[in-house]
N, C-alpha and C positions, 0 to 999 in steps of 0.2 A: 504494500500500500504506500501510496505517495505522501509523503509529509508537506504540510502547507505551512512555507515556512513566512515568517515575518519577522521584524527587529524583536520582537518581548519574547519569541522563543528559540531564535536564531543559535547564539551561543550553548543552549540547553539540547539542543537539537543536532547541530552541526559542530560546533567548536569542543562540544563537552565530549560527544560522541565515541563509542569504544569498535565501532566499525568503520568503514569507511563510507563515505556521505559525496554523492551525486548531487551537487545542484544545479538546478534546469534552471537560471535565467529565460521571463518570457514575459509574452503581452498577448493579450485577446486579440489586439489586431491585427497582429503580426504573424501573418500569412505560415511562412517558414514553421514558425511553433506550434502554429495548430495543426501542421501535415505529422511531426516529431510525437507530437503528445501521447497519440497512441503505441509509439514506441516504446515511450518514457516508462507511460503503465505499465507495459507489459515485461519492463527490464524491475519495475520494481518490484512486482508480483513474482520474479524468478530471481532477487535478490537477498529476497525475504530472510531473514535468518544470518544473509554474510554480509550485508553492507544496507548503508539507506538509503532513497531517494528523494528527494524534495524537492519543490517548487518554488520560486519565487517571483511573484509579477511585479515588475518593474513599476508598474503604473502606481500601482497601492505601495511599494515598496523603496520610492526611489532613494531614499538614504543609503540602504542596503545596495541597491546595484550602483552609487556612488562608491562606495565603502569599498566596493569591490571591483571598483574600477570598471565596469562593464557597459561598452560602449555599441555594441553591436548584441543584437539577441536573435536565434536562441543563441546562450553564452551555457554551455558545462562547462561548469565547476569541479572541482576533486580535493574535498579536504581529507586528509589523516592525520589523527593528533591535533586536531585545531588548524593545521598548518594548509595551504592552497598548496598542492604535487602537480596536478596538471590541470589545462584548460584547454579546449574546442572550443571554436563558433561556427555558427549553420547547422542545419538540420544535416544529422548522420544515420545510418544505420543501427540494427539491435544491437550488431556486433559488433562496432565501432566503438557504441556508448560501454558497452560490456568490458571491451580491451582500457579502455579510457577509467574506468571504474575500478578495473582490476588492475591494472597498471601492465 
């Protein structure tokens, strides 16, 4: 299941985190992320157990995609330990977000 992430639970979710944490930087309007999203789900429903997924709309969220510098969306994210390991922008494949997750 996808985690809907925002600032009040951001850190508890993602920075505190003891697996590894996918975030989908996105916006409703933003063509790209809506073709991705059914992806996203279905990476996070087969994640389940080894790592998280979560969201975050830029729209509702823009402190957060300042904070994180994210200038283009979709923007993955890849924290472990708190810390940003990797990042994609544009719509990928399952397996693309999978390698990108798993490292």
């Amino acid at each position: 299941m996808e985690l809907k992430l925002n600032k009040d639970n951001f850190d508890a979710l993602v920075l505190d985190a003891d697996k590894p944490v996918l975030v989908d930087f996105w916006a409703p309007w933003c063509m790209p992320c809506r073709m991705v999203a059914p992806v996203v789900e279905d990476l996070a429903a087969e994640m389940e157990g080894k790592a998280y997924v979560g969201k975050v709309n830029v729209d509702e969220e823009g402190a957060l995609a300042r904070e994180y510098r994210v200038s283009s969306i979709p923007c993955m994210v890849v924290f472990e330990n708190g810390v940003e390991v990797r990042r994609s922008v544009g719509a990928q494949s399952k397996d693309a977000l999978k390698k990108l997750l798993l490292g």
